[in-house]
N, C-alpha and C positions, 0 to 999 in steps of 0.2 A: 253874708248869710250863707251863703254857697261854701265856702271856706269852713265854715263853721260848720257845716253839714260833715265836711270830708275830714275832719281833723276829730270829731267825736267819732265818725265813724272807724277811721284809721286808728284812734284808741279802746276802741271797743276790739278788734279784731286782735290787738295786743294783748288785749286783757285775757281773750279766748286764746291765743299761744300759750303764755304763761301758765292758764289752768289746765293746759292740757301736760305740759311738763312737771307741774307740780304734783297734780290726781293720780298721771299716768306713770308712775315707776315701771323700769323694765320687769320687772316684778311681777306684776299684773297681768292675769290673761284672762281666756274667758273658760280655763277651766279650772280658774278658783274661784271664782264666782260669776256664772255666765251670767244671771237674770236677777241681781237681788233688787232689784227693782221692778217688779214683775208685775205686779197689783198695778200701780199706778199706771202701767205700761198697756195692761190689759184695758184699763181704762180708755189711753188716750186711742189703741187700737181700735176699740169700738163705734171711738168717735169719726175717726179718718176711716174706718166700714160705712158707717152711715153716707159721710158726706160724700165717698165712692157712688153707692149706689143710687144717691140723689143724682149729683152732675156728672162727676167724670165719666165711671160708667158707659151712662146712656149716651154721652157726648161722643165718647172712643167708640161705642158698638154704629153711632149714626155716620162720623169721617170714617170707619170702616164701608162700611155700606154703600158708599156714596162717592167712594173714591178709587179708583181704579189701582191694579196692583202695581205699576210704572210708578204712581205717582208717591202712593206710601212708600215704595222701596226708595225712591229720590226722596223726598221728605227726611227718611230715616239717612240717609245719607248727608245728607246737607248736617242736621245735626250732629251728626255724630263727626265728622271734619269740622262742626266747629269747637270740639271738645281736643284737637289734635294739637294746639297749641300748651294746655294743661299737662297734656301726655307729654310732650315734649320737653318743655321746662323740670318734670320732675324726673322722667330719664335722666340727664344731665346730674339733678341732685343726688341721686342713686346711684353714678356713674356708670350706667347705661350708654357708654358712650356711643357703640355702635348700634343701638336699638334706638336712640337718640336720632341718630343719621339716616337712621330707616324712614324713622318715622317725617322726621324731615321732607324728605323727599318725598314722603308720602303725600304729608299736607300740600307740599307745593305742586304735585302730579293732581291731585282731585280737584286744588285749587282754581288750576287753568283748565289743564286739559279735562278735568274732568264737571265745569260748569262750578264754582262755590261749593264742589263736592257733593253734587246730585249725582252724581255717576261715579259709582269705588270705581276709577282707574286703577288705581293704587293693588287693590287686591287681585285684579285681572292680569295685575304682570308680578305677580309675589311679593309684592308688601305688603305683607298683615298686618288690618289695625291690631294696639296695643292699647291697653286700658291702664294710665298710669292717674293717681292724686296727691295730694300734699298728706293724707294719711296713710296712704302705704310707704312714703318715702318716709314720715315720722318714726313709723312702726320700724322699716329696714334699719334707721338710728338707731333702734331700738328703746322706742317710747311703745308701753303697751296700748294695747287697743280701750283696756278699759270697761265697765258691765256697759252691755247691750240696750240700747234707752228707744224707745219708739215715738218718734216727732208727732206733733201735729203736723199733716197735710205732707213733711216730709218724709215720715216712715221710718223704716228699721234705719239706724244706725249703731255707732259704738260713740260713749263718749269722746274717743278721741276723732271719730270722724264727724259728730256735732261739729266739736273745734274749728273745723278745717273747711266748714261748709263755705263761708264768706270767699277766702283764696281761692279755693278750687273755682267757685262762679264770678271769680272775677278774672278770670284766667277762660273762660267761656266767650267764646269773640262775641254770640248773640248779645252778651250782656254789654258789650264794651260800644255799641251804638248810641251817637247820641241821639239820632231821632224818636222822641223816648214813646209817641205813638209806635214806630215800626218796632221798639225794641219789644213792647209790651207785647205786640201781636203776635211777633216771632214766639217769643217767649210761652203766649197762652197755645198756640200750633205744638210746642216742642212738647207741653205737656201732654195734649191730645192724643201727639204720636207715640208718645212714651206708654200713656195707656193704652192704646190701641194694641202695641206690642206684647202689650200683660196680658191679653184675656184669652191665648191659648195657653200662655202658662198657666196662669189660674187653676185650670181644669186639673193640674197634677196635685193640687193642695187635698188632701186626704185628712180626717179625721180632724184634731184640729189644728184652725187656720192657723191660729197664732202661734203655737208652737212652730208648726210647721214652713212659717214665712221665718220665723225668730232663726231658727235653725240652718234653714236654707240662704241665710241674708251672713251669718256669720261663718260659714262653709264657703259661702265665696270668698270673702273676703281676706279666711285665710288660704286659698288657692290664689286669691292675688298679692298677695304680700308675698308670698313662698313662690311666685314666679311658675308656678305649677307641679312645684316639686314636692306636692304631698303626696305621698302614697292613699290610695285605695281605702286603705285602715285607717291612717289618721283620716283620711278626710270625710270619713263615715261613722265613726267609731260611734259617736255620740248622739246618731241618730236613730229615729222609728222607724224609716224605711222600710217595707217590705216589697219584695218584685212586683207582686197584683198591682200595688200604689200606681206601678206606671203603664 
């Protein structure tokens, strides 16, 4: 049964490559068509608002409240080294060979010395974390990113980082434990922390949300793909921005 679990699942994830090479021509970006799926999109937005300010929300403003700032800052640490093996493997894919080697050492400096990565050792002596996935590596192939589609409960993405959602979190050590009690609990914590980190952003969303998470969620993405080499212009161009905003 177990077998059979993992061989539907490992065909399912096949089946998500494939359409992401098929949908995604280099061709495609998001200034031929950023949103034409907009309506529907606003929709499921609405829904992942609601169910925010039912649980998450309240949950991230309560482990705010209640948890000292040592411990969030190590929480937000611990997760985010456990995301360094992700980064690491698509370095390599991207031929990042020396950002690869950074990062390397990085995991394995936070890893020991620095507790399971509660404590950035890593950044305290000049290795900066790096934010690498299986769809910036697609993209650098140049597979395009695809129109902008908004998850339930996962939020902005691009069709091609739909695709890629399964590798990327299986490439996340939390998920790779088999005690599937601690896996889950890490896992419902990492959320906690993730929102918690959102709610001084939040405050910067001006006029409306949805565009302006839509916008801001495809502006990173291409500042992470281009390694940071967008200019000013490109990376604004297309936005409502005004100074007051911030």
């Amino acid at each position: 049964m177990e077998v059979s679990r993992y061989k539907v699942r490992n065909r399912f994830v096949q089946a998500l490559s494939i359409l992401a090479f098929v949908m995604l021509p280099s061709g495609v970006s998001a200034k031929d068509d950023v949103d034409p799926w907009e309506s529907m999109n606003r929709k499921t937005f609405a829904f992942n608002e609601f169910i925010d300010s039912c649980c998450f929300k309240p949950v991230a403003k309560g482990y705010r409240a209640i948890t000292p700032d040592f411990l969030e800052d190590g929480f937000s640490n611990f997760f985010g080294n456990a995301t360094e093996v992700l980064t690491i493997v698509n370095d390599l894919a991207q031929g990042k060979f020396a950002q690869g080697s950074q990062d390397t050492l990085r995991f394995i400096v936070n890893s020991t010395v620095g507790i399971a990565g509660f404590i950035d050792i890593g950044s305290r002596i000049g290795l900066d974390k790096h934010d690498e996935d299986f769809g910036q590596t697609l993209a650098v192939w140049g597979v395009g990113e695809g129109p902008f589609v908004m998850l339930p409960f996962f939020g902005p993405k691009t069709l091609l980082g739909s695709a890629t959602l399964y590798p990327d979190s299986a490439l996340t050590l939390v998920n790779t434990i088999d005690n599937e009690p601690t896996k889950y609990a890490l896992g419902g914590l990492s959320v906690v922390v993730l929102r918690a980190g959102l709610l001084d952003i939040e405050k910067l969303a001006a006029g409306d949300r949805y565009t302006f998470l839509r916008d801001a969620y495809l502006q990173r993405r291409a500042y992470l793909v281009s390694d940071g080499q967008l200019t000013d212009e490109e990376l604004f161009e297309d936005d409502d921005f005004d100074d007051e905003d911030f």
